[in-house]
N, C-alpha and C positions, 0 to 999 in steps of 0.2 A: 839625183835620180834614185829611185827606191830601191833597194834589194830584192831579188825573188824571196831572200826571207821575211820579209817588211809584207810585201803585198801578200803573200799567202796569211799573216799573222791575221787569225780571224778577229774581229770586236771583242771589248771585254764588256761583259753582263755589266748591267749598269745596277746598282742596289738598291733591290726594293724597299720600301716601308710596310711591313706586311703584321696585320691581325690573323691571329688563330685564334678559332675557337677553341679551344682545347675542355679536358676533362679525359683523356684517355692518354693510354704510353704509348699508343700512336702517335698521340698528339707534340709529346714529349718529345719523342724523338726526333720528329720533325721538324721542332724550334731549335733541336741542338744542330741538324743540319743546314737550317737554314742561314744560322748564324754564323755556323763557319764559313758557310760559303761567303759571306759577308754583307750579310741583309743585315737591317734596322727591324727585327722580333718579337713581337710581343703576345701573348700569350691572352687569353682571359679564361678564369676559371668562373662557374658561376658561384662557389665558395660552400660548397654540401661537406669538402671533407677539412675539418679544421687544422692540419697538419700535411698540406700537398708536400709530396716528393718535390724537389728542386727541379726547377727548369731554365732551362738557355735561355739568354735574352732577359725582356723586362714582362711584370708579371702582375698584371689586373685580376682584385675577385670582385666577382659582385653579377648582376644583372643590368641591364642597358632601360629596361623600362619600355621594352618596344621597339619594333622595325622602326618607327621615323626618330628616333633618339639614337637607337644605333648608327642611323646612317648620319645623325649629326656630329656623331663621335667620331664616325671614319673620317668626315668632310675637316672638322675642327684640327682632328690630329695627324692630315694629310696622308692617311694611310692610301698605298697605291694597289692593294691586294690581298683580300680574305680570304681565308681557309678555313673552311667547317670541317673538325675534325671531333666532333664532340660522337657523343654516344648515340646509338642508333635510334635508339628510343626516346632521343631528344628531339621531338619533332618541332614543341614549339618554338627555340630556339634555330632551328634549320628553319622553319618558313619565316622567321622574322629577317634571316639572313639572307636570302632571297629577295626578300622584298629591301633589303638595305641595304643591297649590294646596286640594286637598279637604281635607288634614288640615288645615291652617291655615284653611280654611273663606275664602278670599278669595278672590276675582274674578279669573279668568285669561283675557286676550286673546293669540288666536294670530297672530301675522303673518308669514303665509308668502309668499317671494316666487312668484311664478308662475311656471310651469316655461319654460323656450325652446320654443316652434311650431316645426319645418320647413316652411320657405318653399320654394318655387320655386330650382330652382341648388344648394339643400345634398344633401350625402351624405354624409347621415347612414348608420351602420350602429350601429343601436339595438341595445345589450344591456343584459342586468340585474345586474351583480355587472361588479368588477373584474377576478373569477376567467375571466370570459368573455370581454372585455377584451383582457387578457392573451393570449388561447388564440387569438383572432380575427384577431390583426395577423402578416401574410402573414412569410417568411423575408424578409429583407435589406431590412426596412420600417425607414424614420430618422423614427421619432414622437416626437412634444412630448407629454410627460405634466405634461395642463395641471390636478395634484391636487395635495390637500395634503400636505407630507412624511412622515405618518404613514399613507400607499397607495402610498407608492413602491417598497418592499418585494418587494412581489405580484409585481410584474414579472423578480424576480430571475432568474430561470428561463429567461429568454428571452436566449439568449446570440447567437443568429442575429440580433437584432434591436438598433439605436442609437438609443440616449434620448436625448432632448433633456430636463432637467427643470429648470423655471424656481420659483426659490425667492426668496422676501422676506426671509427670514434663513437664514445660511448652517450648515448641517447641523452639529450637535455630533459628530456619527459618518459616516466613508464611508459613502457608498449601496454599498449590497450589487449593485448591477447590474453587469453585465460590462461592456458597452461602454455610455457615457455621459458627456455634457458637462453640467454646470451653470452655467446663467445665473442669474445675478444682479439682477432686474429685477423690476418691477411690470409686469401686462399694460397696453398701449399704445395707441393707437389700430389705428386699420382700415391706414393707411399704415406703419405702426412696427409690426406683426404681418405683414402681408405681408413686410417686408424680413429681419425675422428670419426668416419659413418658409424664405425664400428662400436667405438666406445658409447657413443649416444642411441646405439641401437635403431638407428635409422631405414625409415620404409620408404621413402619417399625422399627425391631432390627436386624442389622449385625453381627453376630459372627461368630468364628471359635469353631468347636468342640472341644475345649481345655479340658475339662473336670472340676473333682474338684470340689471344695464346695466354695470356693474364689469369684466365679463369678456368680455361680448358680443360685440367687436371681433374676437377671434377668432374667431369662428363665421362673420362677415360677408366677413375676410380667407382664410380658407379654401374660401368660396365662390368668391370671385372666381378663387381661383388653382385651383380644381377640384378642392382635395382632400379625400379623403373623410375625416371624423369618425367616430371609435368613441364614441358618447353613451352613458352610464352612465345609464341611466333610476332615475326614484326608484321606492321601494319601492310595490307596489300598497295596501300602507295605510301611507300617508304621516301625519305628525302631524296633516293638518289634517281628519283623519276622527275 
């Protein structure tokens, strides 16, 4: 006959086979817990940054080629559970997972990070597209375009204006921009962003609403020092509708 301690012992979690999409330290951190909990982990990057940080589990780069190839891959590699954890602005990768989560018939969680609030002291000037962005930053403006090298582009047009653009791995190709420096850095704290604004003499910071605590420091050092932010708002249907 069983113990009262036997029958109260609740089930144990049975281990999942689970895909993330990852590309963020949200993402990160949630393969390292998953793994300890003792799931089968795997990560995919879509491979933008040639030197990813290390991550828990096992660790895919590349592209899928599309919702019905993705969902051959969940189907082929018996994955029982996806996780969109990629970047907010990754839209076409969030609807391909959608759609490849219903073919393969498995369980999809979305985790998105939250967007940035304007506080008190920011100046923000909110637009929606890069193209507006671009169009909105005044003649003889010295702006840090704080995006990823694949929107540096956009800007090319704007020859009245000097870039700042800070890059994790260094460009295979010139940036097409007329006037511009490239730094070489990871974002800093709130003390090491002020002193960069400062040294490059900086009017303007370019972001997208990405969210997260990664990048934040700029937002908080541009307050301090007064200057105004062009905010890339995300999309009115964002993935996690």
């Amino acid at each position: 006959m069983a113990s009262k301690a036997e029958k109260k012992k609740k089930p144990e979690k049975v281990p999942e086979k689970i895909l993330i999409l990852g590309g963020t330290r949200e993402a990160s951190i949630l393969a390292g817990e998953l793994v300890a909990a003792g799931h089968d982990v795997s990560t995919s990057l879509a491979g933008r940054t040639k030197e990813p940080e290390p991550i828990a589990g096992k660790l895919r780069i590349g592209g899928f080629g599309g919702a019905e190839k993705l969902a051959a891959f969940l189907t082929r590699e018996g994955f029982t559970r996806m996780i969109d954890a990629t970047h907010p602005f990754a839209e076409k990768i969030s609807a391909n997972a959608i759609e490849a989560a219903a073919i393969a018939n498995i369980p999809l969680d979305i985790r998105l990070r939250k967007p940035w609030r304007k506080i008190p002291g920011d100046q923000w000037i909110e637009v929606m597209s890069l193209e507006e962005a671009r169009d909105i930053l005044p003649t003889g403006a010295r702006a840090l375009l704080a995006l990823g090298s694949q929107h540096i582009n956009v800007f090319a047009s704007r020859d009245d204006v000097h870039f700042v653009v800070r890059m994790v791995d260094k460009p295979e190709e010139p940036l097409t921009l007329p006037r511009h420096d490239v730094i070489m850095m990871k974002p800093g704290d709130v003390a090491s962003e002020k002193a960069l604004f400062a040294s490059h003499r900086l009017t303007h910071i370019v972001s997208r609403n990405s969210g997260g605590k990664g990048a934040q420091a700029k937002l908080a050092a541009a307050r301090e020092l007064g200057l105004p932010v062009v905010m890339i708002q995300r999309p009115i249907l964002d993935k996690a509708e």
